[in-house]
Every structure is written in C-alpha cells, then in structure tokens.
N, C-alpha and C positions, 0 to 999 in steps of 0.2 A: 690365547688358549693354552693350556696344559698341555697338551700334546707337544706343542713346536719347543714350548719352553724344556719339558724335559732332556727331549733329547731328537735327534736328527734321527736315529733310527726308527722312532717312531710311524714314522708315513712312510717310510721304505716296508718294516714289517707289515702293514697294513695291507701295503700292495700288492706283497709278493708270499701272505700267509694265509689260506681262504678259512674262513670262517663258516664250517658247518655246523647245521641243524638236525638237530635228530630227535626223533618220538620214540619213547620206547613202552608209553601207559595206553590203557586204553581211551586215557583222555588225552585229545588229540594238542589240546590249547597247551599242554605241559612238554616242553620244548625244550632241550637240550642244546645250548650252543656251544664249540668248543674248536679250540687249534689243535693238530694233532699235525705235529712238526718231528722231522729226523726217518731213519730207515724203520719201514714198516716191516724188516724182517723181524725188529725186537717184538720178543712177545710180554717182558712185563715193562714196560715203558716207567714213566714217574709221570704222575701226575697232578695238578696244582688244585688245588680250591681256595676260592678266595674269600674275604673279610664280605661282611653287611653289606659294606660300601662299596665293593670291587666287581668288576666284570674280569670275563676272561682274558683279557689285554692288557692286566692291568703285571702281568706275567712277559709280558713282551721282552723285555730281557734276560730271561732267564730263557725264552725260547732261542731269542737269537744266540744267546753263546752258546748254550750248551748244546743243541743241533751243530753247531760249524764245530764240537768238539767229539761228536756222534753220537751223541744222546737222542734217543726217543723221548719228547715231549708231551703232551697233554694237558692245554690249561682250560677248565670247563667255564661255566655259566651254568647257576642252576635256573630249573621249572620253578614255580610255584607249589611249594609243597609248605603245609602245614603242621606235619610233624616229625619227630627224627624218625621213627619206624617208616612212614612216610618216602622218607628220603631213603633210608638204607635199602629202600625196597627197590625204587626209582634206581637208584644207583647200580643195585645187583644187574638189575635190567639192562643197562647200559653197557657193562660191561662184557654181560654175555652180547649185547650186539654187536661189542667192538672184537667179541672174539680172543676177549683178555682172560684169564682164569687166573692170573695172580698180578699184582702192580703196585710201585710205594709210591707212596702220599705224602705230597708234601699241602698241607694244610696252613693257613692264614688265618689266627683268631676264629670267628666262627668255623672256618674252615677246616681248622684243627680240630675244632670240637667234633665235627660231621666224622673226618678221618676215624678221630678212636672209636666214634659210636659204629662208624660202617664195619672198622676191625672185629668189635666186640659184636656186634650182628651176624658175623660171617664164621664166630671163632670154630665154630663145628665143623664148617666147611670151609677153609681160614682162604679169602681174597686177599687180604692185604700181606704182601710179602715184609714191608718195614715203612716207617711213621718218622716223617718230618716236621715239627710240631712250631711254628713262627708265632709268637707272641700269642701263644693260645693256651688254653682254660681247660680243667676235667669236670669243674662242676658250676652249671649256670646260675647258682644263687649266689656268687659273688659280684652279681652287678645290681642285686637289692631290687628284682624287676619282675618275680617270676608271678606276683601279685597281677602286673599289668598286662604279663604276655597276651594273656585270650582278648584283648581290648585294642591290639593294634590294627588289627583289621578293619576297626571304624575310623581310625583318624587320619586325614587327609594327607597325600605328599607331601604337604610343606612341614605339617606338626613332625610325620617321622624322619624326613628329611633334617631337621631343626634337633631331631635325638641326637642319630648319627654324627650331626655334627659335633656336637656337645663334649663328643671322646677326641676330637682332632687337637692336633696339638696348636696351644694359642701363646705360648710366648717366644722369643725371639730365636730363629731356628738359622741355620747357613741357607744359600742360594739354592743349594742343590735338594736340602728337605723342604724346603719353601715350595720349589717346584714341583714335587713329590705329590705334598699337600695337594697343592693347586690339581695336580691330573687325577688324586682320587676325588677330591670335588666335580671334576667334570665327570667323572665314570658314573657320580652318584647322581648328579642330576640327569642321568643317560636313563637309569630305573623308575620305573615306574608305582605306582603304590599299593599294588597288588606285590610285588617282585619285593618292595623295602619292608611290607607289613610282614609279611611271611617270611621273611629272612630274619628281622628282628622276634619275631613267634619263636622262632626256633634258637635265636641266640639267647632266649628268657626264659624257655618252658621248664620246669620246673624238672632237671635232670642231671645226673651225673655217670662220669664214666666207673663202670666195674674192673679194676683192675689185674683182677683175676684171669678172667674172662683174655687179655691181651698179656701176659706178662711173656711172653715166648718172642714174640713180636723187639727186632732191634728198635731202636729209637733216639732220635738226637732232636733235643728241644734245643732251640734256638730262639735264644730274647736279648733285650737291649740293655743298654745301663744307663741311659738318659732316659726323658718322659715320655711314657706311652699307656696307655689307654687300661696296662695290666696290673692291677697290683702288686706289693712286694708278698704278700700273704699269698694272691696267689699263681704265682714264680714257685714259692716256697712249695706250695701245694703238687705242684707238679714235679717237683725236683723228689719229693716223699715220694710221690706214685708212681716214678721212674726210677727207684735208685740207680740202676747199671747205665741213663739213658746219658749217650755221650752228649756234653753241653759244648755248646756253641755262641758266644758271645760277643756281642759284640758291642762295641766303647758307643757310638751313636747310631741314630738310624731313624729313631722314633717309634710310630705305628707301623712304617711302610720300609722297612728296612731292602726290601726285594726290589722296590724302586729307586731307594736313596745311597745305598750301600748294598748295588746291585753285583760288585767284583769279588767281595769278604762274603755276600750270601752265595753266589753264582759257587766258590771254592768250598766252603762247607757244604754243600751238595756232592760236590765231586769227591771230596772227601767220606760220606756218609755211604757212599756210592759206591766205593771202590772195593768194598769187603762183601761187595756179587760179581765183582770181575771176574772171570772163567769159568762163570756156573753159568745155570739155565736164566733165573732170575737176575742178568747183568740187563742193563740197562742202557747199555753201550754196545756200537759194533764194536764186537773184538779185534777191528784189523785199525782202531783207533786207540787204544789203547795206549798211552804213554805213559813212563812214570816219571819221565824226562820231565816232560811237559807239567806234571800236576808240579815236582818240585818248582819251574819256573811262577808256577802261579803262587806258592806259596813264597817265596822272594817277596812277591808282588805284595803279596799281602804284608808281610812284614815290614817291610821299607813304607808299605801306604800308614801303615799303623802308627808307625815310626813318626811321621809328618805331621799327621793328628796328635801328637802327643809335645812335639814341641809349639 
C-alpha cells in the first residue's frame, strides 16, 4: 500500500490526529472532513486544499512538522459541490463555524484554484489573509475541458478515475516520487464518483480568476521544474497575474511535491509565514518562534539541494 511505502509516520498520524466531520449547508449529505492540528489559541491558522485526486491526508506531512513547530494547521476534504460560487459559499460557512474570520491558504492545483476564487469571493469582506498557490492555475480553460465539464457527472468512477490518472506522472521518477504516486492513487481510489465528478466539474467549468479583485492579497506560488501535470504557458500565466508574488521553486517534485519534497515545501511555508510573525494574523504560537531554527532549516535545505545537483 502507499501508505506504509511512503512513510512510517503515516499510521502514527493517523492515530493520533482525529478526523472530523462537519455540516455547515442545509443539505445534510455535504460533509466537510478535515485535521485541524496545533494550538487552538491561533485565530488565523493555514489551511490546505487539496488536488482532484487528494483527501485531506494527503497533507499528513505538512501537519506533522509544522504542529511540532507550532503551527496551526487545517487540511480539509471537500462536500460535493457543483460549482465554484457553490464552494465559496460552503466554504464561508465553515469558517464562520470554525470561528475563523481570517486564514491563508495553501491550495494544491485545484486547490489553488478554489483558494483565489474564495479570495476574490470574499474581497469586500476579505477572508483570506495570504495565498499559497502549488502547482495551480488562474484560468480553467487550459486543460482544453471546459466543453465536457457539465458531462462528468454521468460517467462512471472508473472513466473519471482513468482522467485523473492521465495527468500522473508516467515516466521514470526516483523511489520517493514513485511512492508519492503510489499514495495519491490510493487516496483517489478512496473517492467515490459523486466526490471525483464534482471535483473535476469544478477543475473544468468554464472560469477564471479576476485579479483585481485579490491584488492586496501577499502571495507565493510555488511549482516544479520537472514533469507535472501544469503547463509552461500556464506557470507563465500565473507569474503575469502575480507580478510581486514571491516564487518558490523547486528543482523536482512533480505533481505531489508536499508529499515528495515534503522538507523544501514544509520551509517555503515557514518562510511565507514569517512576514505575520508578531501580528494578529501569525500563524504560529509566538512563544515558538525561532529564527535560530528557520536559519537551521534553511542549511537544510541547501546542503539537500546541493546533493540533488551532484
């Protein structure tokens, strides 16, 4: 299984991180599951959203480090929602139940898409304090789809399951994105074809982000420079509609870089992070605070890059 192969913390997070459920619509079947890991004093926490293919575990890394570094967590699972209005509305809801009035988003391909739309949804009454944006998109007609979006709804788990797969990376990758692979395959055969139609719906419908609308909004996109599922066109697209947005790069990773190259993304967070240290919008207990500590992670990170390159 994907689980054991990734990593050994896997069934320890499991055990020891409960997985709640939460309704916030009036329809009761749309279901909110999510971790919500570190000190509940924090009031704007970060929170994750994940790709087409991912559950909320699929973050299980990013929770265990960045909790034992005091981070306030959140990695959701969405409902079944049909469209992004849809969603940002679900979403609002959730957060006024979580008691949150502001929180940055770290989004994942679709994920990122949902983030700028909930930004731009909210910009009157701005929720999103700042935007971490992983191999993600501002406009869904670069996947040539938005023809077929209203049509996934009829076709069976295996046909969208068999899309999904289609963006996975297929030629020769190292051990550790192999296993990557491997644990978003089992998360995606975990969903069900109500959960993968409506997900793909919404990674297709015919939309784009208004940039206007978020420009206040900090921002640090973060993508790969090996194969991944995004194009070079649009990378570019997002690097225009971000010009200040600080870039974060990294040499491999693939689709799943938060699983495969979970220490260089774990420290770009930290880093994006640390410019709400002392304010209200910090993210972190302040009595964990180190800058000792981020310089050691950045060593880290150097010397890993370093090894990669020879």
């Amino acid at each position: 299984m994907g689980e054991i192969k990734i990593s050994p913390d896997y069934n320890w997070f499991r055990s020891t991180v409960p997985l709640k459920k939460i309704i916030v619509d009036d329809d009761d079947s749309k279901v909110w599951s999510l971790y919500d890991a570190g000190p509940r004093t924090i009031r704007c926490p970060l929170i994750f959203l994940p790709p087409v293919s991912g559950t909320a575990d699929v973050f299980f890394q990013q929770i265990l480090a960045l909790t034992g570094w005091g981070y306030r967590i959140i990695a959701l699972q969405y409902p079944v929602y049909w469209d992004h209005l849809e969603f940002c509305d679900g979403f609002r809801k959730l957060l006024d139940h979580l008691q949150l009035d502001k929180v940055h988003l770290f989004g994942a391909s679709l994920g990122g898409f949902l983030a700028q739309k909930f930004a731009e949804y909210t910009h009157k009454s701005p929720r999103v304090q700042s935007l971490i944006l992983c191999n993600s998109f501002s406009d869904t007609s670069i996947f040539n789809q938005t023809w077929t979006a209203n049509s996934f709804w009829l076709m069976p788990a295996f046909m969208l399951k068999k899309i999904v797969l289609g963006n996975f990376a297929s030629g020769p990758v190292d051990p550790v994105m192999a296993d990557g692979i491997d644990f978003m395959v089992d998360r995606l055969e975990s969903l069900g074809q109500s959960e993968l139609a409506s997900r793909l719906t919404l990674n297709c419908q015919n939309s784009y982000v208004e940039p206007h609308k978020i420009r206040d909004i900090p921002v640090t996109i973060m993508d790969v420079f090996d194969q991944s599922a995004l194009s070079t066109e649009a990378k570019e697209e997002m690097y225009k509609l971000y010009p200040n947005a600080r870039r974060a790069h990294l040499k491999t990773g693939g689709n799943f870089p938060y699983l495969c190259r979970s220490a260089e993304v774990n420290l770009y967070i930290q880093i994006h992070l640390l410019q709400f240290h002392g304010t209200r919008y910090a993210a972190i207990d302040p009595s964990m605070v180190s800058a000792e500590e981020l310089e050691v992670q950045k060593v880290k990170l150097h010397s890993s890059t370093e090894q990669e390159q020879q």
